[in-house]
MARROFI-368077 format. One record per residue (C-alpha): residue number from 1; residue in three letters; chain; x, y, z. Coordinates in steps of 0.5 Angstrom, whole numbers. Layout:
<nodes>
NODE   resi   resn   chain    east   north      up
NODE    NUM    ALA       A       X       Y       Z
...
</nodes>
This chain:
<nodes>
NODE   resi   resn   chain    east   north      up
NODE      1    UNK       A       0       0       0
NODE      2    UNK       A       2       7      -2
NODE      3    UNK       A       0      14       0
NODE      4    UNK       A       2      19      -4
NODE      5    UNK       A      -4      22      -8
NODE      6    UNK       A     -10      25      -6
NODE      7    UNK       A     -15      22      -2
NODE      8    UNK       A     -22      23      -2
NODE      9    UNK       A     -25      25       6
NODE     10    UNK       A     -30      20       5
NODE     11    UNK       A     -29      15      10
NODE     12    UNK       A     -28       7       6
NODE     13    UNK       A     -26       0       8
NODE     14    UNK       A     -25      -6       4
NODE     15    UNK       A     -27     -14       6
NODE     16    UNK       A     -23     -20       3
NODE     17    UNK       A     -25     -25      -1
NODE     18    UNK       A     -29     -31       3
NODE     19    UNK       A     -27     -39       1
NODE     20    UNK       A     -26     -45       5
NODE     21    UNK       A     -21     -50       3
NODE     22    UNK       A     -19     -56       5
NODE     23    UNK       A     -12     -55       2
NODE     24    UNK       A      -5     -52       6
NODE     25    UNK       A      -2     -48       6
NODE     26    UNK       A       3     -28      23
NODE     27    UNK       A       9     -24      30
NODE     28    UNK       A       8     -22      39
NODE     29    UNK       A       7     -15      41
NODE     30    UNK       A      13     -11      44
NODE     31    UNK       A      10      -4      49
NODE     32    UNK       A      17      -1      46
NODE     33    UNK       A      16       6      43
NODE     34    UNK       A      21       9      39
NODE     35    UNK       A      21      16      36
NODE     36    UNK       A      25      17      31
NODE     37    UNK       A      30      24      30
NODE     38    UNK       A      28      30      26
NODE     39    UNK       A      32      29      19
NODE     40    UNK       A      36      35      16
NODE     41    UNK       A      30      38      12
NODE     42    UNK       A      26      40      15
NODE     43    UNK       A      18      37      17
NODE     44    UNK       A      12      41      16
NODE     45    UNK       A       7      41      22
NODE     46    UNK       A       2      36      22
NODE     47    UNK       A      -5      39      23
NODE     48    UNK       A     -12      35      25
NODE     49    UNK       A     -15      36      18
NODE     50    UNK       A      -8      35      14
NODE     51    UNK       A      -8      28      18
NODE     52    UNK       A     -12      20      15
NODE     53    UNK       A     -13      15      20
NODE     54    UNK       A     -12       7      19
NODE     55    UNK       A     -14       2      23
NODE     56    UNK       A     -12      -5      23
NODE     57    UNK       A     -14      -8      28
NODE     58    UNK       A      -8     -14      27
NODE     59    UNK       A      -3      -9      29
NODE     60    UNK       A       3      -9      26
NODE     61    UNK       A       9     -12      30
NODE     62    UNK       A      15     -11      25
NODE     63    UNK       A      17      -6      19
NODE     64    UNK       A      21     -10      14
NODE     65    UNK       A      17     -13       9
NODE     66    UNK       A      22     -17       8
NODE     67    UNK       A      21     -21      16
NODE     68    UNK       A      14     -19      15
NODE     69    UNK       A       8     -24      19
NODE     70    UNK       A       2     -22      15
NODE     71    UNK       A      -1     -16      11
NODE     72    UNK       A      -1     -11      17
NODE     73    UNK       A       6     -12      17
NODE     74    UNK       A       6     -11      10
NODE     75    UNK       A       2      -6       9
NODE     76    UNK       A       5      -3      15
NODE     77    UNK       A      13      -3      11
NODE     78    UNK       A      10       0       5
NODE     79    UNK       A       7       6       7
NODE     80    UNK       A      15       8       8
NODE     81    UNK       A      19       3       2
NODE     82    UNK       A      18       2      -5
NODE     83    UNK       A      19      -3     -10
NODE     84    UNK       A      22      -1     -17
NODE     85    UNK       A      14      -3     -20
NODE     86    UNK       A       7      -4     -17
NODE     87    UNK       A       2      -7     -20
NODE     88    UNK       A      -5      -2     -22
NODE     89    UNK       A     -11      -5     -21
NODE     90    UNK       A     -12      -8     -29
NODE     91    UNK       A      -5     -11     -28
NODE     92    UNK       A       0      -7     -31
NODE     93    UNK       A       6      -5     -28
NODE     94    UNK       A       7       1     -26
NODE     95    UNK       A      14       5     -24
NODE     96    UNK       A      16       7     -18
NODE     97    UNK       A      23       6     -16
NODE     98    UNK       A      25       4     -24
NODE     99    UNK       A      25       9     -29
NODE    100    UNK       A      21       5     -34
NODE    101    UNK       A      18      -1     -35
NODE    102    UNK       A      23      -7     -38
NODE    103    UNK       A      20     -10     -44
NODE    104    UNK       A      23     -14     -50
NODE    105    UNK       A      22      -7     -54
NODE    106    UNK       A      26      -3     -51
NODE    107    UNK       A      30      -9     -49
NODE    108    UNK       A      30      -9     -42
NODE    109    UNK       A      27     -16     -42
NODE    110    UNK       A      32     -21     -45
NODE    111    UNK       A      30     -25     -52
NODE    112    UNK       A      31     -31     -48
NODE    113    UNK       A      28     -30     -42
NODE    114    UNK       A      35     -31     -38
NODE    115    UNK       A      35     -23     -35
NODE    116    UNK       A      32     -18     -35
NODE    117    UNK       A      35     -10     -34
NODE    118    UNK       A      31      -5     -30
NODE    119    UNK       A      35       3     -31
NODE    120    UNK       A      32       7     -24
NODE    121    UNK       A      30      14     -23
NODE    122    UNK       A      36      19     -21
NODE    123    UNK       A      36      23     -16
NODE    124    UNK       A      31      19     -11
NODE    125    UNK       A      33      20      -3
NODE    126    UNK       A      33      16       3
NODE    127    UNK       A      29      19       8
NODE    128    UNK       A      35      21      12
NODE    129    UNK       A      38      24       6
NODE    130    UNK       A      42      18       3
NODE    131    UNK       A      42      17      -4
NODE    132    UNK       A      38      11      -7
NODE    133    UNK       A      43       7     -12
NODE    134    UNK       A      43       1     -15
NODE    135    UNK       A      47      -2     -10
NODE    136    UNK       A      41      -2      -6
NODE    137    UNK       A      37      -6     -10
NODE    138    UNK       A      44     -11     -11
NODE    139    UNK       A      44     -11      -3
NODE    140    UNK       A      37     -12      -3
NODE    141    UNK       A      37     -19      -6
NODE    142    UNK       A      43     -21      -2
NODE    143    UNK       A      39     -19       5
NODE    144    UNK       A      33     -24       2
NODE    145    UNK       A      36     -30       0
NODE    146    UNK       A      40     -31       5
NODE    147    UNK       A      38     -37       9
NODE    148    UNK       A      41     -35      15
NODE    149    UNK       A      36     -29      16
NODE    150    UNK       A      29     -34      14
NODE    151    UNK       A      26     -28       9
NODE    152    UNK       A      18     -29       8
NODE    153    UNK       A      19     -26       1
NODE    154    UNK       A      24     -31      -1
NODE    155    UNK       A      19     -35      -5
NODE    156    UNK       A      19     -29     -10
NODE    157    UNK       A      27     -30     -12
NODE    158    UNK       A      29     -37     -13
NODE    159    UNK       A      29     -37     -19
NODE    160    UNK       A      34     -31     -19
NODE    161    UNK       A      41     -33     -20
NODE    162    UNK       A      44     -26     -19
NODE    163    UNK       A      44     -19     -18
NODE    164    UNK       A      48     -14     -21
NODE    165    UNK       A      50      -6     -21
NODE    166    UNK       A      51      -4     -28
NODE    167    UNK       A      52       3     -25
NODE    168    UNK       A      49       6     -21
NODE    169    UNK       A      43       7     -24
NODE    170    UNK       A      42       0     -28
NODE    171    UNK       A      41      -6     -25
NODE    172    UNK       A      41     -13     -28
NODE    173    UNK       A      37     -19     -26
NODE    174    UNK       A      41     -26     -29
NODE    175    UNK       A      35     -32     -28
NODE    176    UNK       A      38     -39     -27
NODE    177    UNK       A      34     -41     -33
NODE    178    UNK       A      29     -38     -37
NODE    179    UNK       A      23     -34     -34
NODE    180    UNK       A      16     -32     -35
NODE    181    UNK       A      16     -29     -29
NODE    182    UNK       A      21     -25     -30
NODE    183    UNK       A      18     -20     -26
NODE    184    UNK       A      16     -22     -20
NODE    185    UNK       A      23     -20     -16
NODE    186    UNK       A      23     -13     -13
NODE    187    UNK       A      15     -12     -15
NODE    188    UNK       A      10     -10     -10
NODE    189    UNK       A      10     -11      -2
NODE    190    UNK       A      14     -17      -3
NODE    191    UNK       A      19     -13      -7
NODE    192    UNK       A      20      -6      -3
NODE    193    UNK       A      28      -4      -3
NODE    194    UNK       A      31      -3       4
NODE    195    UNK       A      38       0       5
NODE    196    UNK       A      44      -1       5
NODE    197    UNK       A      48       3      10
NODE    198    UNK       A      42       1      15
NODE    199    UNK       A      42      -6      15
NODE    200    UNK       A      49      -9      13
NODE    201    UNK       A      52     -11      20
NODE    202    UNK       A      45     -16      20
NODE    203    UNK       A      44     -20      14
NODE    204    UNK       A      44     -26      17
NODE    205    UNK       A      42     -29      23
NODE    206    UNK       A      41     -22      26
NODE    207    UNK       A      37     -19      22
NODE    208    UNK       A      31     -18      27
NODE    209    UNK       A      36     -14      31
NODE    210    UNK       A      36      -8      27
NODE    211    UNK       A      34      -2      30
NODE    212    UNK       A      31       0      22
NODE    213    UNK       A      27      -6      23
NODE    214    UNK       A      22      -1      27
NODE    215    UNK       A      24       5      26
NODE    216    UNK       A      25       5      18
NODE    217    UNK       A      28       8      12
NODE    218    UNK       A      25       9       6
NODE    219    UNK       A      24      12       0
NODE    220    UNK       A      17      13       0
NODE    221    UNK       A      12      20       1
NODE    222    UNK       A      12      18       9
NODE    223    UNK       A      17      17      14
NODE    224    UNK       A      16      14      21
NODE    225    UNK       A      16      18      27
NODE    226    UNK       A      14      15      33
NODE    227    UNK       A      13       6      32
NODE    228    UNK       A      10       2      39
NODE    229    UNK       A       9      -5      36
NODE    230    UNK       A       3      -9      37
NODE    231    UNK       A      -1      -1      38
NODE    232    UNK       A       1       5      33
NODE    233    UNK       A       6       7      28
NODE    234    UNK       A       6      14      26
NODE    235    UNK       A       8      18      20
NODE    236    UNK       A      10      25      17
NODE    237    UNK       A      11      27      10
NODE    238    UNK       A      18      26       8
NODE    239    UNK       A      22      32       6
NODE    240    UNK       A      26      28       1
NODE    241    UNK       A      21      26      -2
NODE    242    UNK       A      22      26     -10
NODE    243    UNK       A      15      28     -12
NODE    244    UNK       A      13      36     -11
NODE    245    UNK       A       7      38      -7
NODE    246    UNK       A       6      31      -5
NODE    247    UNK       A       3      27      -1
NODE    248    UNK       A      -4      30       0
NODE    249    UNK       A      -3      28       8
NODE    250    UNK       A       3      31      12
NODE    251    UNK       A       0      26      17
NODE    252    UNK       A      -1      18      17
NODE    253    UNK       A      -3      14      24
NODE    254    UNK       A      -4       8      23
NODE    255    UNK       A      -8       5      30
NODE    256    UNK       A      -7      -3      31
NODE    257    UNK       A     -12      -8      36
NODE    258    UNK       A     -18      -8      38
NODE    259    UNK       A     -22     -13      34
NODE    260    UNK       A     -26     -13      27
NODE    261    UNK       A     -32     -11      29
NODE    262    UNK       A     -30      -4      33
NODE    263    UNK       A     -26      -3      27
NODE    264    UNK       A     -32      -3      23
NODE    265    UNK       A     -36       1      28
NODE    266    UNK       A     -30       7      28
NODE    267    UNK       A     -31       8      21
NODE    268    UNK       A     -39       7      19
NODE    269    UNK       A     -42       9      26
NODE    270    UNK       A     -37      14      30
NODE    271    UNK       A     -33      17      24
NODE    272    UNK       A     -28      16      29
NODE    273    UNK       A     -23      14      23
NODE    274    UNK       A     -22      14      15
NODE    275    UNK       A     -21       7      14
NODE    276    UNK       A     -21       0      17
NODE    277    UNK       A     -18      -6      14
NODE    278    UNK       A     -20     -13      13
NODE    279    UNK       A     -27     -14      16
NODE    280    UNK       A     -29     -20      17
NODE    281    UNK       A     -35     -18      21
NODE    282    UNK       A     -42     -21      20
NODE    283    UNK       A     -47     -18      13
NODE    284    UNK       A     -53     -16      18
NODE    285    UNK       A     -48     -13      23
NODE    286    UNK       A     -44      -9      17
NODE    287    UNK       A     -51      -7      14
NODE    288    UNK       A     -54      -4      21
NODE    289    UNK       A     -47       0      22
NODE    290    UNK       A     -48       3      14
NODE    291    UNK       A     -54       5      17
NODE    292    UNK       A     -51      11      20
NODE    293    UNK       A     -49      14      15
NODE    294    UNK       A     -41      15      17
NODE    295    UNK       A     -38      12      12
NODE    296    UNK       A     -39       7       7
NODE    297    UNK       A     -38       0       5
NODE    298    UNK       A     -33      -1      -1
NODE    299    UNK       A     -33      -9      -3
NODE    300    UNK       A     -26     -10      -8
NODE    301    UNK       A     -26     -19      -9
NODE    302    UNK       A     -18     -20      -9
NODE    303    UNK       A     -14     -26      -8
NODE    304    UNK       A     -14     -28      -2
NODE    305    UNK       A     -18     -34       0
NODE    306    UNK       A     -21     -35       8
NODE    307    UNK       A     -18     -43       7
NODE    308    UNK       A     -18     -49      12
NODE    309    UNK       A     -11     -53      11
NODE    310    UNK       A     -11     -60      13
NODE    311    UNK       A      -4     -63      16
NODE    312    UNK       A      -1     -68      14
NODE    313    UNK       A       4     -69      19
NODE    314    UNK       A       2     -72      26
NODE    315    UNK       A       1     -65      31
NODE    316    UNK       A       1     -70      36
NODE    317    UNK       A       8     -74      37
NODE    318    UNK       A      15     -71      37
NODE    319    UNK       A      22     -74      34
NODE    320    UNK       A      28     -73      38
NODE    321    UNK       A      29     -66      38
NODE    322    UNK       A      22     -64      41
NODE    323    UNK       A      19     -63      34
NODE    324    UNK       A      12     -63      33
NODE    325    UNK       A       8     -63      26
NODE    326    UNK       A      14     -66      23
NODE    327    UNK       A      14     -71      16
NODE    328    UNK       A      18     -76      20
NODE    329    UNK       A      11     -79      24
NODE    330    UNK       A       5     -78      17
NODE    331    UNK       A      -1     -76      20
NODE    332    UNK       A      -5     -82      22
NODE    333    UNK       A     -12     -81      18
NODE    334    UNK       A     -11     -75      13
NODE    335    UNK       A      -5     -79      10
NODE    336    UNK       A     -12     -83       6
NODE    337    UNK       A     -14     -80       1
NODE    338    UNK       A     -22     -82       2
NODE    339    UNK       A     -21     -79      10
NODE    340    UNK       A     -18     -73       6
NODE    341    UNK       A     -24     -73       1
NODE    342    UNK       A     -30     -74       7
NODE    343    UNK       A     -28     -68      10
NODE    344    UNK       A     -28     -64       4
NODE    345    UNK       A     -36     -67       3
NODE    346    UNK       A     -37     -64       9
NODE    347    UNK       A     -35     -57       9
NODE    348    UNK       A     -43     -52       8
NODE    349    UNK       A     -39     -46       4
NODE    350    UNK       A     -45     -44       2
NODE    351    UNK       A     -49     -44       9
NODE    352    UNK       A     -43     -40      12
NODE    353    UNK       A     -42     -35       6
NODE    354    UNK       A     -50     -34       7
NODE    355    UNK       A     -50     -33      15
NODE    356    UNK       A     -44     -31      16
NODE    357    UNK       A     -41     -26      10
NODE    358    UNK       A     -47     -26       6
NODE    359    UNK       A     -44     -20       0
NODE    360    UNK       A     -37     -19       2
NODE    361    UNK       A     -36     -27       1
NODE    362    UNK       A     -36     -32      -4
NODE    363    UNK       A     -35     -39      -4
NODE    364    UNK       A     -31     -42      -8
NODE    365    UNK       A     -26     -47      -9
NODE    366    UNK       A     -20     -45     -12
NODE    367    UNK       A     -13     -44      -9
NODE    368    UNK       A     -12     -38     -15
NODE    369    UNK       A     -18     -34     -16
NODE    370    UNK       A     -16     -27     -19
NODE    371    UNK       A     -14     -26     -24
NODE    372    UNK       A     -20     -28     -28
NODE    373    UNK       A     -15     -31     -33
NODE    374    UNK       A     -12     -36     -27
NODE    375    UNK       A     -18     -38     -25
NODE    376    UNK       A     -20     -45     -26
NODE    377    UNK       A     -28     -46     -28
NODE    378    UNK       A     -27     -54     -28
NODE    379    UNK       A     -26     -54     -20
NODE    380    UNK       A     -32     -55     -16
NODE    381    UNK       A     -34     -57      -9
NODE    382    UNK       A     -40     -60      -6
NODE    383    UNK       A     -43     -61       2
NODE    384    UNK       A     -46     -68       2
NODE    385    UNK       A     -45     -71       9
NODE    386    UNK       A     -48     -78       6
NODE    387    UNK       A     -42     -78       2
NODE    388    UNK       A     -37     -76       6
NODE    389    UNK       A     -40     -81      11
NODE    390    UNK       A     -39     -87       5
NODE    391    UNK       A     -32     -85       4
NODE    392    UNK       A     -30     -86      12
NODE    393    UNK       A     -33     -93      12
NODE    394    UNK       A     -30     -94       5
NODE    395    UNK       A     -24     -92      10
NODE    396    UNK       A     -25     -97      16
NODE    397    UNK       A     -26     -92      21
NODE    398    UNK       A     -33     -94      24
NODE    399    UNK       A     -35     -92      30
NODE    400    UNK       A     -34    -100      34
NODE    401    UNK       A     -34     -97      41
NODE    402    UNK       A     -41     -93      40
NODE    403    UNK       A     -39     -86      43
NODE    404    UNK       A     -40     -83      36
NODE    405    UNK       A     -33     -83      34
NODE    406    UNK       A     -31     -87      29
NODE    407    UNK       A     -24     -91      30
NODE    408    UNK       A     -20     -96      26
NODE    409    UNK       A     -14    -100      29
NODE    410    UNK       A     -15     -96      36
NODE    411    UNK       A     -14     -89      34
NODE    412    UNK       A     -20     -85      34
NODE    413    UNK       A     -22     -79      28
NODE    414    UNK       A     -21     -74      33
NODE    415    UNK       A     -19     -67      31
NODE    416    UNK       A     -16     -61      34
NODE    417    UNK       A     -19     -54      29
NODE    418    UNK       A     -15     -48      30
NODE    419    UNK       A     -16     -41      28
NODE    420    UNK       A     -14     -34      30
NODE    421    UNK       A     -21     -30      36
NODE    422    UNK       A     -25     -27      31
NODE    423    UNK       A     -33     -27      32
NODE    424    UNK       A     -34     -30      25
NODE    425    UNK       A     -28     -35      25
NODE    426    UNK       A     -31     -38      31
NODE    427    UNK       A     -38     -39      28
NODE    428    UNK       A     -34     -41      22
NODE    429    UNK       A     -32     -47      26
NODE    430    UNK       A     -38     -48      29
NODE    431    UNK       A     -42     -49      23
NODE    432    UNK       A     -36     -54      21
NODE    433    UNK       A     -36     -57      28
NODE    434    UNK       A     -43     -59      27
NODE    435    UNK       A     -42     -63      20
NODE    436    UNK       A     -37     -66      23
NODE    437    UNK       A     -40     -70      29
NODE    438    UNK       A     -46     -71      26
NODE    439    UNK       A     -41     -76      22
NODE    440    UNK       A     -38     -78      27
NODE    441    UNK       A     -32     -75      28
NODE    442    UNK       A     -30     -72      34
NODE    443    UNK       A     -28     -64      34
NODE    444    UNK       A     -25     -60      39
NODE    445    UNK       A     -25     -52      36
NODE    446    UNK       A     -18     -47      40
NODE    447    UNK       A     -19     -40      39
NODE    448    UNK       A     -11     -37      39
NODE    449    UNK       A     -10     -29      39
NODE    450    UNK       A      -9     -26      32
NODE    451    UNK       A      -1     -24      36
NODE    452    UNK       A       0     -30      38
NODE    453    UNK       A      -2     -34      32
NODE    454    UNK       A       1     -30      27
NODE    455    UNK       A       8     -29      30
NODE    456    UNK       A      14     -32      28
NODE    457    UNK       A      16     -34      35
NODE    458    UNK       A      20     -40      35
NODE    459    UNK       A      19     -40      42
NODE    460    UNK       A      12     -41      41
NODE    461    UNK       A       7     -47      40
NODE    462    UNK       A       0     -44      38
NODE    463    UNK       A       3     -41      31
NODE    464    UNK       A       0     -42      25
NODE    465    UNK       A       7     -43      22
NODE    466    UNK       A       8     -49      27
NODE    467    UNK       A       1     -53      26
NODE    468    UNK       A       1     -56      32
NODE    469    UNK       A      -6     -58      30
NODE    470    UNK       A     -10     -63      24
NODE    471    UNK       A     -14     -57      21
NODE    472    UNK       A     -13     -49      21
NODE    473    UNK       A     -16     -44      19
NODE    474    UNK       A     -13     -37      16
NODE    475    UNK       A     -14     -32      10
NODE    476    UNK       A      -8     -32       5
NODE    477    UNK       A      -7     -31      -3
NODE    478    UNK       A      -3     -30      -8
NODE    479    UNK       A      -1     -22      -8
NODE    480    UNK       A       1     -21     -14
NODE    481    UNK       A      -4     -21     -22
NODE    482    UNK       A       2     -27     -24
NODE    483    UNK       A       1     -32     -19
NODE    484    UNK       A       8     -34     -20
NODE    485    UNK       A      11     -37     -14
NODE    486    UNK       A       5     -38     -11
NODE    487    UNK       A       3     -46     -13
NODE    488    UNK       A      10     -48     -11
NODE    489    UNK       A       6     -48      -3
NODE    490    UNK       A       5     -55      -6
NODE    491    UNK       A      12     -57      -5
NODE    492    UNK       A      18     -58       1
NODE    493    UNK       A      23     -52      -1
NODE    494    UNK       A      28     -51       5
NODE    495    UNK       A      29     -44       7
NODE    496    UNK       A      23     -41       5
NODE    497    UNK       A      19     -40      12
NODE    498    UNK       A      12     -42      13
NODE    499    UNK       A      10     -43       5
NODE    500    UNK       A       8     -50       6
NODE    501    UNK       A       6     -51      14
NODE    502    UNK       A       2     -57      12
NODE    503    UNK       A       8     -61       9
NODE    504    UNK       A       3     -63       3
NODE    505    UNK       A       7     -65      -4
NODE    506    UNK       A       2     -65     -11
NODE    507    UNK       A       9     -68     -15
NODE    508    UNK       A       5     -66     -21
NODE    509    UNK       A       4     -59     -21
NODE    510    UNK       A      11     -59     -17
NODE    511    UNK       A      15     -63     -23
NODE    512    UNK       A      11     -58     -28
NODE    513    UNK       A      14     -52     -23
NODE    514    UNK       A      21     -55     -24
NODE    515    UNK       A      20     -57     -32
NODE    516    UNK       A      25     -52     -36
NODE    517    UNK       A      21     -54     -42
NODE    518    UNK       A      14     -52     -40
NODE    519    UNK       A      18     -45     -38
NODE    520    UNK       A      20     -44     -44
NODE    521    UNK       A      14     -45     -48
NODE    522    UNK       A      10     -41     -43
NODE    523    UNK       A      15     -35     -45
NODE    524    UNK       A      15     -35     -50
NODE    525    UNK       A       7     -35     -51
NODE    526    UNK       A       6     -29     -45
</nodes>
């Protein structure tokens, strides 16, 4: 997210994209408040009037894009750091840190797909008054595929071989083969540009100990001020910016906690903000707090799919180093494809897009929905408990002992379902938890604070990273119109974190990823 043109007053706010999948597939709160120091050139003093106010009620917790744990860190970073380019909202790039888009036209994008060359805007600033280089760019590359460092963008730049300076204002990408998607590195959020002479001394496993990763430095319209991770965070215009006469605010504050309900309130009902994000709320409950008149409701269906992922692993034994959830012990029913099956029978998409989200949602059951162009019209789901149920007896599992759990081999179909406290998402479960039993398969529901769930704590057990359970159920998507990198989930890559928690394997679409030929073809057809 960016913030640099001029913004309508009127108060707006957007909803995901609703799906349940039975597919597979985030940073704890510090009171710490930093205040950063005032730069050379001086800031324009921020008026009531002249100030917009976000809430996300999922705090941001870190201010790297790169070590984020979610949307909010993300969106959070962005407000501050650049890419070189950024999708619009009809998929075509445009420049932000780059001088022009690459193309085979003008050559910046190589006849055989192995590179591709972006020339940079000159004159741009650090918010501290450092020149931007292309030794930024180079450096960035170097900070996130270092696997000391565990970068959640990583994904995004395994096909690169390596970056090059070949000046200070032309950057080379070199591919280990050649690559369609040529255009997924330094693109978007995942694609900001961090600076070098501020995080240098901590490429490595030190990374989440740079003072830069809660007081950042960017190139962007806003500059940090004042961050209490986990609460707010606040920017000012920066004075070095590039662009004359912008931002249109001279002040962002951007509020975090609370839930997605009072987030709902503040911006419909009370007028108390400018927007709220991801508002996961009830219809009936949106539609009477519109009522007032405040604000309005914006609806914008994207990428990103509320799913339920199945583990694969067993969340419930340990090897001899105390890992849990590990491919060592496969789960003990989920590795049944029939078991598998009978639970996608028994998901009611339909029932809890209707009484839980009704126009903000739909049901659908594709891991990659947007673009259209991606979107496959051949995947379809169907809730039919007696066909589930068929499918488990066809499985083995009966219940022998009659408690109304079935078993097979002394092992009970019991399962632990774990999502994030969120009104919506616990009667999601409930709705679930109903089907489920009614089947014969015992269900305990566990509700986990989103800063909790969502953190990148090692430490700590109840993370969505972890899985130390045989369902969860988060929102995610791919974040960029080229889906890209985004199927690789279906394959066990080391040093990209949290990309495939559920340990699941489709070789298929896993041996299509890594098949040079089907590369080529597709590149050539783009």
């Amino acid at each position: 997210m960016t913030i640099f043109n001029k913004f309508s007053r009127s108060p707006i706010f957007a909803q995901s994209l609703l799906s349940i999948l039975l597919l597979t597939a985030c940073s704890s709160p510090n009171s710490q408040s930093l205040t950063a120091s005032t730069p050379t050139a001086a800031s324009n003093a921020s008026a009531a009037s002249d100030t917009l106010k976000l809430l996300y009620w999922q705090a941001p917790t870190i201010l790297n894009p790169h070590l984020a744990q979610g949307n909010k860190d993300f969106e959070a970073s962005r407000i501050t750091y650049e890419p070189l380019a950024s999708f619009d909202k009809d998929g075509k790039l445009v420049t932000f840190l780059a001088a022009e888009i690459p193309s085979l036209e003008n050559g910046g994008v190589a006849k055989d797909g192995k590179s591709v060359t972006w020339k940079l805007k000159q004159g741009v600033k650090w918010s501290d008054g450092k020149p931007f280089t292309a030794a930024d760019v180079v450096f960035t590359y170097q900070f996130v595929s270092n696997p000391a460092l565990g970068a959640t963008t990583a994904a995004n730049y395994q096909a690169v071989k390596s970056v090059e300076a070949l000046n200070d204002y032309t950057v080379k990408i070199n591919f280990q083969e050649p690559n369609p998607a040529w255009s997924l590195p330094f693109i978007s959020s995942n694609g900001s540009i961090i600076p070098r002479h501020l995080f240098e001394k901590y490429n490595g496993s030190n990374a989440r100990e740079a003072p830069a990763n809660l007081l950042p430095v960017g190139t962007g319209p806003y500059r940090v001020v004042d961050f209490k991770p986990g609460d707010t965070v606040v920017y000012e215009a920066n004075s070095f910016f590039r662009e004359a006469n912008k931002p249109f605010f001279k002040r962002v504050e951007l509020k975090g906690g609370g839930d997605a309900t009072s987030a709902a309130r503040a911006v419909l009902q009370t007028g108390d903000v400018d927007f709220a994000w991801n508002l996961q709320v009830e219809a009936p409950i949106l539609k009477q707090l519109e009522a007032a008149g405040k604000g309005r409701l914006d609806i914008v269906f994207g990428s990103y799919l509320e799913r339920i992922t199945i583990n694969q692993t067993d969340p419930n034994k340990q090897t001899k180093d105390g890992e849990r959830s590990s491919i060592e012990f496969p789960h003990p029913f989920f590795k049944d494809l029939k078991v598998r099956q009978a639970f996608n029978y028994a998901i009611d998409r339909d029932t809890i897009n209707q009484q839980l989200y009704g126009q903000t949602g739909r049901a659908v059951t594709n891991i990659v929905v947007a673009p259209d162009i991606y979107n496959s019209p051949n995947t379809k789901s169907e809730f039919d408990l007696k066909k589930a149920a068929a499918l488990l007896d066809e499985a083995g599992w009966k219940d022998t002992n009659g408690n109304g759990i079935r078993d097979k081999n002394g092992v009970e179909l019991k399962v632990l379902f774990q999502t994030s406290v969120n009104p919506v998402r616990q009667k999601t479960q409930e709705i679930i938890k109903q089907s489920l039993t009614s089947i014969g398969v015992g269900v305990e529901l566990k509700s986990i604070d989103s800063s909790i769930f969502f953190s990148s704590d090692p430490a700590n057990p109840d993370t969505l990273a972890h899985f130390h359970a045989d369902l969860q159920m988060f929102s995610g998507g791919n974040s960029n119109p080229d889906p890209g990198t985004y199927p690789s989930s279906v394959s066990l890559r080391k040093h990209l974190p949290f990309l495939n928690s559920r340990a699941f394997v489709q070789q298929a679409i896993a041996r299509l990823f890594s098949n040079n030929k089907f590369k080529s073809n597709f590149f050539l057809i783009v």
